[in-house]
N, C-alpha and C positions, 0 to 999 in steps of 0.2 A: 634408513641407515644414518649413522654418524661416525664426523672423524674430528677427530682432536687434535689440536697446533696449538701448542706452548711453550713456554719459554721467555726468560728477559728480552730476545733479538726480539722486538715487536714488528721492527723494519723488514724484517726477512719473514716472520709469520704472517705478515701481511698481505707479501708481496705472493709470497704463494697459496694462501686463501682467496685471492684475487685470482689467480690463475686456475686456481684449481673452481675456483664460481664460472670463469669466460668459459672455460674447459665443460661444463654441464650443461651452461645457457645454450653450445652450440648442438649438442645432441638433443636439447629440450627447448628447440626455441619458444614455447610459449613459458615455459618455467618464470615465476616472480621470486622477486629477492626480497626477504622481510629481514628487519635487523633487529636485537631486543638488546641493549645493557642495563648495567646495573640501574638504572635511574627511569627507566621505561619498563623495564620486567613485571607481569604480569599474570599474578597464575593461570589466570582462566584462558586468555590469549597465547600463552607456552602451549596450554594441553590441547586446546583449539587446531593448533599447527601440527600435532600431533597427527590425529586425529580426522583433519580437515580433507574435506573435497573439494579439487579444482574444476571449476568450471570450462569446458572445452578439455577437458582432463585433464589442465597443467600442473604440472607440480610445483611446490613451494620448496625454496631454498631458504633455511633458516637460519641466520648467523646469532649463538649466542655469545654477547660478546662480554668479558672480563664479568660474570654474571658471577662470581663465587665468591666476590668481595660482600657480598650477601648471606648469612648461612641460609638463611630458607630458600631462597633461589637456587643456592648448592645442595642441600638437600631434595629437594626437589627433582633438578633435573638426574642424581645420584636414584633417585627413588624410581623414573621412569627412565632410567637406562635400557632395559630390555623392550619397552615398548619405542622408544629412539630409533633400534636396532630394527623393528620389523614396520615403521611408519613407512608410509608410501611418500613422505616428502624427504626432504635429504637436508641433515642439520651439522652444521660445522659448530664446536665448541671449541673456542676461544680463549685463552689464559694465559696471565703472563707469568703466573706460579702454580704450579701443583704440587702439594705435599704427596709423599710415597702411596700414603695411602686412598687418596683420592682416586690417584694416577689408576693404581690397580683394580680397583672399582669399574672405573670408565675403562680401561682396555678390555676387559672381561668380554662386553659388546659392541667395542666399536669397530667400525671399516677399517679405521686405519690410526694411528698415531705420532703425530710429528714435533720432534723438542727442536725448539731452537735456540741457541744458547744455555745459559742454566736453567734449571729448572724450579731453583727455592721459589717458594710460594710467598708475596712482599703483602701486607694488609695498604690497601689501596683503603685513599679516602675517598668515598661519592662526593663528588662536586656538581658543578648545574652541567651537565650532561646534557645533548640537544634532545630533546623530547619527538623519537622520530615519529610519534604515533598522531603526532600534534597536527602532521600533514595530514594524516588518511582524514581526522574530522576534519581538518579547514576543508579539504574537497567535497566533504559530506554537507556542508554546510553551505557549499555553492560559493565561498568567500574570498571571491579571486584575491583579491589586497592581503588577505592574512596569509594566503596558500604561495604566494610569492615570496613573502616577508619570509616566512616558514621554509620556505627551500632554500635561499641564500642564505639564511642560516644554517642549513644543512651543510651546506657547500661551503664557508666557511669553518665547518668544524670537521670538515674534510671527510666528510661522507660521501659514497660513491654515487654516480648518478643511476648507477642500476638499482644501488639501494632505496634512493629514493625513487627510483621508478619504483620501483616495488611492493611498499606500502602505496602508492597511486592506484596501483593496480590490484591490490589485494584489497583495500575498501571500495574501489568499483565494480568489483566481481562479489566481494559480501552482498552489497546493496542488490547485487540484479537475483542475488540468490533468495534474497528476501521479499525480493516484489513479488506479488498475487500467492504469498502465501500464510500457511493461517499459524506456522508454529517454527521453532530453531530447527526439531526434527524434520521437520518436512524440508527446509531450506539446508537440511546439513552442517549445521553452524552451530557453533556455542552458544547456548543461551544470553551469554554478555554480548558477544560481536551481533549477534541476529538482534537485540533489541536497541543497540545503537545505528545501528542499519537500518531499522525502523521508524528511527529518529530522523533520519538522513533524507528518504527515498522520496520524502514529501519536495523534497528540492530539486527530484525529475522527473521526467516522465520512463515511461517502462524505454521509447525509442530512446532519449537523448541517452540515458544508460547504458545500452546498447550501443549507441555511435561511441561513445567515453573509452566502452572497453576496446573496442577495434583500432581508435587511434593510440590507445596504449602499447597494444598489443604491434600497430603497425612501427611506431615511433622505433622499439628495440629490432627490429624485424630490418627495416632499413639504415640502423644504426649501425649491425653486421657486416650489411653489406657494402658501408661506406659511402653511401647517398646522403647522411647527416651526424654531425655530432650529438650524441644523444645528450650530452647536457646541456647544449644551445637549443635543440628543440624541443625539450620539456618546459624550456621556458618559452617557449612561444607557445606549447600548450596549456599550460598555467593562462598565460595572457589573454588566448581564448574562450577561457572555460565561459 
């Protein structure tokens, strides 16, 4: 399913894409947070999410965010509206403009639709956007120094820490989907994500993979229940790796 929040109030779309994500995480505590804009957008990675199996069955929560300052990206996700509608992960799209016609389009299948402030559609310029996909390789790559550097850049661009948990935990659940096996199909995964995963897995073993995802998964698990702030100990998990 998908719902859509737009509108110029970015402060208020925000705040309740935020609420409406805590609001899912706690019904789906294993659920990961994957984020895409304009400047990380990816077709094969979109359809992937789509499409995608979660391992331990969780689901993926997928924020697309200001992705129409693109047309092929608008196109795009305008093209797999009805497959959006019936995916088993649950995807928020994001916009600070929609033209009339767009809107109508996307309401036709979505969960829900929320305007906040006006709604005119403004052409946004791509600028250097943090590259959140930048973290899932540094982690694949075992490179504690870059995967740090890479998160406080996150964090200064005022990225959430669930978001960034969540490519953490969406490339260590790719990677364990890929060990000991011979093909994308067999691992459930896109042919692009399954052959960078491939690239990756030489940097663990099938166990420490295995410990990777448990303390991901534990990290947001006792972050709920208020035993730690999850963005102070994702940096102690970083520091670890």
């Amino acid at each position: 399913m998908y719902y859509v929040l737009f509108g110029t109030d970015t402060i208020k779309a925000r705040a309740k894409l935020d609420e409406l994500v805590s609001s899912l995480r706690k019904k789906k505590e294993n659920a990961s947070v994957v984020s895409m804009n304009e400047e990380t957008f990816d077709e094969a990675l979109f359809e992937s999410f789509i499409v995608g199996q979660g391992l331990f069955e969780a689901k993926q929560i997928a924020i697309l965010n200001n992705l129409f300052v693109q047309d092929n990206a608008r196109e795009l996700v305008l093209q797999k509206r009805k497959e959006l509608q019936s995916s088993p992960n649950i995807f928020f799209v994001i916009e600070q403009g929609l033209d009339k016609a767009t809107l109508t389009k996307l309401e036709k299948y979505a969960e829900k639709t929320m305007q906040f402030g006006e709604s005119r559609a403004k052409k946004a310029t791509v600028g250097n956007a943090f590259n959140i996909f930048a973290l899932g390789d540094a982690l694949g790559m075992r490179d504690r120094k870059k995967l740090w550097v890479l998160y406080m850049k996150g964090r200064r661009a005022h990225i959430a820490p669930e978001e960034l948990h969540g490519i953490l935990f969406w490339q260590a659940k790719s990677m364990m989907l890929a060990y000991n096996v011979k093909n994308a199909t067999d691992a459930g995964l896109n042919p692009f994500v399954f052959q960078k995963a491939l690239s990756f897995i030489k940097n663990y073993s099938e166990k420490e993979l295995q410990s990777l995802l448990r303390k991901l998964i534990t990290l947001t698990h006792d972050a709920r229940r208020g035993f730690h702030d999850l963005d102070t100990a994702l940096e102690h998990f970083i520091l670890e790796l």
